[in-house]
C-alpha positions as CSV (number, residue, x, y, z in Angstrom):
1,X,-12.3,-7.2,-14.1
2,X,-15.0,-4.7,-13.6
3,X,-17.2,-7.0,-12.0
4,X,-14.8,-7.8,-9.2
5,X,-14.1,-3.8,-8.9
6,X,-17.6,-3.5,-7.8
7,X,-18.2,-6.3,-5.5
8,X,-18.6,-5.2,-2.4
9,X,-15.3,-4.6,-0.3
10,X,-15.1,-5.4,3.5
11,X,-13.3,-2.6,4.3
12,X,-15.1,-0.2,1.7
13,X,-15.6,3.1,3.4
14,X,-12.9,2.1,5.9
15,X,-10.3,5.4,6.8
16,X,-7.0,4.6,7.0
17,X,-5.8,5.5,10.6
18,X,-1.9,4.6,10.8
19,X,0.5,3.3,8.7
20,X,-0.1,-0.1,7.1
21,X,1.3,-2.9,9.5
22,X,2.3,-5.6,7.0
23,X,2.3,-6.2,2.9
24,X,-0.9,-7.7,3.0
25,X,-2.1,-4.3,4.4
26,X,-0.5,-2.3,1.7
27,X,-1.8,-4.2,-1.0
28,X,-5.6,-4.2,0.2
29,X,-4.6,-0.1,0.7
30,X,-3.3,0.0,-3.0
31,X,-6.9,-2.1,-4.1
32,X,-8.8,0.5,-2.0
33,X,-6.9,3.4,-3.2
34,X,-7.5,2.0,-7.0
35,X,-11.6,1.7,-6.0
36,X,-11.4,5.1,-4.3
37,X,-10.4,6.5,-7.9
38,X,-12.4,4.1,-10.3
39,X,-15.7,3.8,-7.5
40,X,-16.1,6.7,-4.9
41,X,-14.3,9.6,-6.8
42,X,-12.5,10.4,-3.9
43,X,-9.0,11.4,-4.7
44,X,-8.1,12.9,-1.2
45,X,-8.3,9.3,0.4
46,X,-6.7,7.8,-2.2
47,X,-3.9,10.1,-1.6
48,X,-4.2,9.3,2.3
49,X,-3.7,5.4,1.2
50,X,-1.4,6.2,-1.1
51,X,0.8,8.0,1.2
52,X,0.2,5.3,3.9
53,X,1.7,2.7,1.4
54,X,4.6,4.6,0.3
55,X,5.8,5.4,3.8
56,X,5.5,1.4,4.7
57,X,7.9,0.9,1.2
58,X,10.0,3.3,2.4
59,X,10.0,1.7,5.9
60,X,10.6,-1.5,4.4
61,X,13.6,-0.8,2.0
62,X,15.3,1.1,4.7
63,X,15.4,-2.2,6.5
64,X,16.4,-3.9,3.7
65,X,18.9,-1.8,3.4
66,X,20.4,-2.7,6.7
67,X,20.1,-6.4,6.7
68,X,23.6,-7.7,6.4
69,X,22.2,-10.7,4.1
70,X,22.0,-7.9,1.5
71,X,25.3,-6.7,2.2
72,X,26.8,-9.1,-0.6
73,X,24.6,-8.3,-3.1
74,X,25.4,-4.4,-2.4
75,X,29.2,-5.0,-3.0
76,X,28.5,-7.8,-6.2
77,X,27.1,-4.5,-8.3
């Protein structure tokens, strides 16, 4: 696993500018967060990543929340 942390990212040194715009986003955000940490040492863009990623989730489950296919699933529990 350590090997593949250090290959060389695309994106490495990239700055997140706006939110994420889909899940495949947010999950190469959560990788570069994780090789901000374990790579770079810098925990103030992992934060800005991390941030980036949590509003998308939030974004995401609000919609979820609305979607009426969910609506039985709401009452079932």
């Amino acid at each position: 696993m350590l090997s593949a942390m250090r290959a060389p990212r695309c994106r490495a040194g990239h700055t997140v500018s706006g939110p994420p715009l889909d899940r495949d986003e947010c999950l190469e955000q959560l990788l570069e967060a994780f090789a901000d940490l374990a790579e770079r040492d810098d925990i103030h863009q992992a934060a800005e990543r991390l941030t980036k990623v949590q509003d998308w989730i939030k974004r995401e489950a609000a919609a979820a929340a609305d979607d009426p296919i969910f609506a039985a699933l709401r009452l079932a529990s």
